[in-house]
N, C-alpha and C positions, 0 to 999 in steps of 0.2 A: 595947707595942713594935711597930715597925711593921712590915711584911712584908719589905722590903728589908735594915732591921736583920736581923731573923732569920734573912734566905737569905743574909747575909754571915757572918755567926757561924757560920753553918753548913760554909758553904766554908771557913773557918778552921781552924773543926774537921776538916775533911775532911782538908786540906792537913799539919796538924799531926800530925794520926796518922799521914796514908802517908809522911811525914819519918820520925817516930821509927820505925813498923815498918821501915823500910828500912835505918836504924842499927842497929836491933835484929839483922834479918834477917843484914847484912857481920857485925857479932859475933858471930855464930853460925857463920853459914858460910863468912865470906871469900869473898863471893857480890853478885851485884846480887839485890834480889826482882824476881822473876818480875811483868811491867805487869799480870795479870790478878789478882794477890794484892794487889797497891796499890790496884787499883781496888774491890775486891770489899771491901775492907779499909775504904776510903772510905763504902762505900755502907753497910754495916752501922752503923758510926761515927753516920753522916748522920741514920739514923733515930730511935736515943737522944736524942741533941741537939736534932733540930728538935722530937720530944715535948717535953722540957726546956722549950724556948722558949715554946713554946703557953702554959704556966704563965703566961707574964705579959705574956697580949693583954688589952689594957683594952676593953671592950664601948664 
């Protein structure tokens, strides 16, 4: 898989989590999340997934 594939799957990932925490987040509080819990939220995301990925770089 090549590097661009990856860094897109990733932003996918990124973007799909700070959706659902944000839904998450209104059902809970009747609330917006707070930008630095989306993004922090993002980055943690980011790092699982792009290890994932590495799994299937072809030499």
């Amino acid at each position: 898989m090549g590097f661009w594939m990856k860094l897109a799957l990733t932003f996918a990932a990124i973007i799909l989590a700070s959706i659902l925490a944000g839904y998450l987040w209104n059902w809970l509080f009747n609330a917006e999340i707070p930008g630095f819990l989306g993004g922090m939220l993002g980055g943690i995301i980011a790092i699982p997934v792009w290890e994932f990925l590495r799994k299937f770089d072809t030499p």
